[in-house]
C-alpha positions in Angstrom: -119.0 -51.5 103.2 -120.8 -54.4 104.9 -121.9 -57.1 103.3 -125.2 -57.2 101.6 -127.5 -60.0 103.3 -127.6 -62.2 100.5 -123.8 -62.5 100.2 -123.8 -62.6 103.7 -125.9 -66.2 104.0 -124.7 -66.9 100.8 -121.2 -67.5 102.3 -122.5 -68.9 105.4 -123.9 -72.1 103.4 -120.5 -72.3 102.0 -118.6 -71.8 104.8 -120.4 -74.3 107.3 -120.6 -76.9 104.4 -117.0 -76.8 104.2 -116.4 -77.0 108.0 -118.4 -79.8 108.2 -116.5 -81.4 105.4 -119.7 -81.5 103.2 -118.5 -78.8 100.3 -119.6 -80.5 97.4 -121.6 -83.7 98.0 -124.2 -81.5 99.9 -125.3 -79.8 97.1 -126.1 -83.1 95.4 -128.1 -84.3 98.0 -130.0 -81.4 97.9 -132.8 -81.3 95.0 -133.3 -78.4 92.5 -136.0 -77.1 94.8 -134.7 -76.7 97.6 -131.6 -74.9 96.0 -133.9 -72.1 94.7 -135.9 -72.3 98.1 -132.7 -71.1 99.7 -131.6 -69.1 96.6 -135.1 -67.2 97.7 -133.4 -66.2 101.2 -130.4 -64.8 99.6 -131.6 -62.4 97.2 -130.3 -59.0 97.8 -131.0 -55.5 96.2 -128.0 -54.7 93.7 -125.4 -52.3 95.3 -125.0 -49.2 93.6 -122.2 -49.4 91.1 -119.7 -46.7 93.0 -120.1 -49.5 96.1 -118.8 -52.1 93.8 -115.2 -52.7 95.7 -112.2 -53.6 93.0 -114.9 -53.9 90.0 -113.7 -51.6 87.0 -115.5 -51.6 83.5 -113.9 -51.5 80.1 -115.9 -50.7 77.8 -113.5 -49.6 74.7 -112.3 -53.3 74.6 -112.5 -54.1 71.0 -115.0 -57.1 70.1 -113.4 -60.3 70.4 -114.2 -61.4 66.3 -114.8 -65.5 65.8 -112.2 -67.0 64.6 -111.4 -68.9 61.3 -110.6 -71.9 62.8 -110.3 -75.2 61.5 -113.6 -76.6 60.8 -115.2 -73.6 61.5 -116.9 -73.9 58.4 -118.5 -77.1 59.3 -120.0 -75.6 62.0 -121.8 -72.5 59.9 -125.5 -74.5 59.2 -128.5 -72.2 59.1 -130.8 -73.5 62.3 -129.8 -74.7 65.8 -131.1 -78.3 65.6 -128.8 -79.0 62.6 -125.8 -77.6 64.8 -126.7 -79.7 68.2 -126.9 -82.6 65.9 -123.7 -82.2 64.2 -122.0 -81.5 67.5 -124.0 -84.9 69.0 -121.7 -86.6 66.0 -118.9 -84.9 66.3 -115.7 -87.3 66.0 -113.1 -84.4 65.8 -111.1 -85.2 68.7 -110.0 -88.1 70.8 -112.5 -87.5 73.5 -115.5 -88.7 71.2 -114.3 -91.9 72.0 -114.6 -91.7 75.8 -117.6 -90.1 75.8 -120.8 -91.5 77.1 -123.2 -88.5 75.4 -122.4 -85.2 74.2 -122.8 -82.3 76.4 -124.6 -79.3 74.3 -126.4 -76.9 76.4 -129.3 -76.7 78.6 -131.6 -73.6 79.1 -133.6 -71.2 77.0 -132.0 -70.7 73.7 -133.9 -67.2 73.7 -132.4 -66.4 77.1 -130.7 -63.1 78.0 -127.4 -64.3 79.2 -125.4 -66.9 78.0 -122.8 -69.0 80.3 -120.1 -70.5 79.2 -118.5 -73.6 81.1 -115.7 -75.4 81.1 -115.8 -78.9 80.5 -118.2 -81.6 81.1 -118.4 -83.9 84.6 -119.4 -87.3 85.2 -123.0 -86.0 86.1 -123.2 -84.4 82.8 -121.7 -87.0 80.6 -124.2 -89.4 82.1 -127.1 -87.0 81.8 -126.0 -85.3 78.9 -126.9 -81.7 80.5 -124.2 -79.1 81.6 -124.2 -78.3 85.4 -126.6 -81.0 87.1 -124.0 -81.5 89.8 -123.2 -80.1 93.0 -121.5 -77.2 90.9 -124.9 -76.9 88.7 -126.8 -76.8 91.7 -124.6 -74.1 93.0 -124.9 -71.8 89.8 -128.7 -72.1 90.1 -128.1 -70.7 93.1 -125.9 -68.0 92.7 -128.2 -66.9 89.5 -130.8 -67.0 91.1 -129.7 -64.3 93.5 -129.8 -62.2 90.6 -132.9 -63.3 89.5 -132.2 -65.3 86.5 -133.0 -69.1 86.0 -131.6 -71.3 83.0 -135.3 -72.5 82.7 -136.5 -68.4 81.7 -134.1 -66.7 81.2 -130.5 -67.9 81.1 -128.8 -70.4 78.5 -126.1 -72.6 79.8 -123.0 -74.9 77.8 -119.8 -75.5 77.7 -116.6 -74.7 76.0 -115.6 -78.2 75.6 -118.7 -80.7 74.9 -117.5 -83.9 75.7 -116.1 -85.2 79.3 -112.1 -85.1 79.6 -111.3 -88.3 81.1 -110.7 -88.1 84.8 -112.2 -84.5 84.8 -108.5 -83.3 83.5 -108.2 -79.7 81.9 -109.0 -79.8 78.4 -105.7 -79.6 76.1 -105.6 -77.1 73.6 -106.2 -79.3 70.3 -109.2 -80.3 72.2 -110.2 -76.5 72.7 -109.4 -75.8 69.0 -111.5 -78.6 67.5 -114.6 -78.0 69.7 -114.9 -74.0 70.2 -116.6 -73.5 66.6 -119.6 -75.3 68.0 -119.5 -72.5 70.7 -118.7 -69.5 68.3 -121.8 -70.4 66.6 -124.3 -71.4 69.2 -123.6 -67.8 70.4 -124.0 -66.8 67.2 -127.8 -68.7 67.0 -128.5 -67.8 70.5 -127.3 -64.4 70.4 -127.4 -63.4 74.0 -127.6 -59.8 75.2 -124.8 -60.9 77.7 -122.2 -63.6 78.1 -120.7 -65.0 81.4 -117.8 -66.8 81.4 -117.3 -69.4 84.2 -113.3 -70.6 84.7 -110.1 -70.1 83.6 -110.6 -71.9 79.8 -113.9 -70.3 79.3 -112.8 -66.7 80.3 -109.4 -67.1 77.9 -110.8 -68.2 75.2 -114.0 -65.5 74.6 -111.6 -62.8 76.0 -109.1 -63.3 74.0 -106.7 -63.0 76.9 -104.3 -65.3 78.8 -104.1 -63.4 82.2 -105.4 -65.7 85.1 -109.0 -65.5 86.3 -108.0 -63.7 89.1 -106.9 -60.7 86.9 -109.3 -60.7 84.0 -112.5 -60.9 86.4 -114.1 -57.2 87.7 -114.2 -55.7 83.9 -116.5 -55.9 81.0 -115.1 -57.7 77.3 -116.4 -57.7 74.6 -117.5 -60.9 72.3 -118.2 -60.0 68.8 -120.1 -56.7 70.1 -121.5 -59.1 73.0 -120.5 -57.7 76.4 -118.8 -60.0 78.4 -117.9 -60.8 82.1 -115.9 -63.6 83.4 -115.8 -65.2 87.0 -115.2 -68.0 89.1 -116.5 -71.7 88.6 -119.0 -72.5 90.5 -116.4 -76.0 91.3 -113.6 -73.3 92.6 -116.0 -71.6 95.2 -117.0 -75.1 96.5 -113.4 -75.7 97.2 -113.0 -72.1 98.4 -115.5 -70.1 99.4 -113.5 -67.0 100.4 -114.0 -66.2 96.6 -117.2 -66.0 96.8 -117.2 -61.9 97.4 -115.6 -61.3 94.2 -118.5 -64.1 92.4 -120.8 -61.7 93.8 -119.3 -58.3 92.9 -118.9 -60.1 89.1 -122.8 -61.2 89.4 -124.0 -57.6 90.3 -121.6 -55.9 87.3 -123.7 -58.5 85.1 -127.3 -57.4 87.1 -125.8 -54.2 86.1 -125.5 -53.8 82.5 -128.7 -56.0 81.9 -130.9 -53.5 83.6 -128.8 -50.9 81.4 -129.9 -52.9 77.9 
């Protein structure tokens, strides 16, 4: 099968960004709208799903169920603004202390899909927004292509809320002490899908410990929730030939929200 237009010029951007040594600062040079301008250009109808190459669909999986973790408890308050503000104070782990603000979502809280990121940047530790970089413009982008927008329609945050120093991987103790917050913002927000962006995000709500590359191209389950999981926005700036299978994941989530 050829590919669609959209993915087509899609890639292109990408791929002559990258050429020209331009991969990631680009995007941040560019404002938000000329990001959708181009996001306009690379629309494409959905394939049908039998055209859908390596993309299978599980939909036995058993519903991933939140976890009694530590602290969990402390999480379970009975509106949304008392959660943000507990999570704004939130001193559980030793990256409150290197924090300039907490990271805790951005989007419409009545949105239809949910996505989950991985950690906050330097862009969004100084903004205090999840994905207002290069790799934020980028998911605009791509969601856009499938004609969703974190200002309509899609609600956006992160597993971990408060910037790793250096941008290192999150470690574990760190995942423990902040996922509750994310258990129950899904819980509040109670999107009709979730997608998961990176390796942490798509471990974690699967329940799996596969690597991306072999947990993408099927539909979870989150507490009854369906669930896809696909590259970071961050990993197709560094390489774009990933961005087919970011577009096959992007058309399986087109896919079961015209099904709902």
């Amino acid at each position: 099968m050829n590919p669609s237009p959209g993915l087509s010029d899609l890639g292109r951007f990408i791929r002559q960004r990258r050429e020209l040594g331009e991969d990631s600062w680009v995007l941040e040079e560019l404002p938000r709208g000329a990001v959708l301008e181009l996001a306009a250009h690379v629309t494409a109808p959905a394939p049908a799903r039998d055209e859908w190459p390596g993309v299978g669909f599980r939909p036995a999986e058993p519903t991933h169920p939140v976890p009694d973790e530590a602290g969990a408890g402390d999480c379970a308050r009975s509106s949304y603004d008392e959660l943000r503000q507990e999570a704004i104070g939130c001193t559980r782990c030793r990256l409150a202390s290197g924090r300039g603000q907490v990271v805790f979502s951005d989007g419409n809280p009545a949105g239809r899909v949910m996505v989950v990121g991985e950690a906050p940047g330097a862009n969004e530790d100084r903004t205090g927004l999840p994905f207002v970089g290069a790799a934020g413009k980028l998911l605009d982008l791509l969601l856009a292509t499938v004609d969703l927008s974190r200002k309509k329609s899609v609600y956006i945050c992160n597993v971990i809320k408060c910037r790793p120093p250096g941008n290192r991987n999150p470690r574990q103790d760190e995942i423990a002490a902040c996922s509750p917050f994310l258990h129950r913002q899904i819980a509040l927000v109670r999107p009709e899908v979730i997608l998961a962006v990176g390796t942490f995000a798509a471990q974690l709500l699967s329940g799996q410990e596969r690597p991306l590359g072999k947990l993408r191209g099927e539909v979870y389950a989150y507490d009854g929730t369906p669930l896809i999981v696909t590259y970071h926005p961050a990993a197709l700036l560094r390489n774009p030939g990933w961005t087919r299978s970011t577009w096959d994941d992007l058309q399986l989530l087109r896919h079961i929200l015209t099904d709902q």
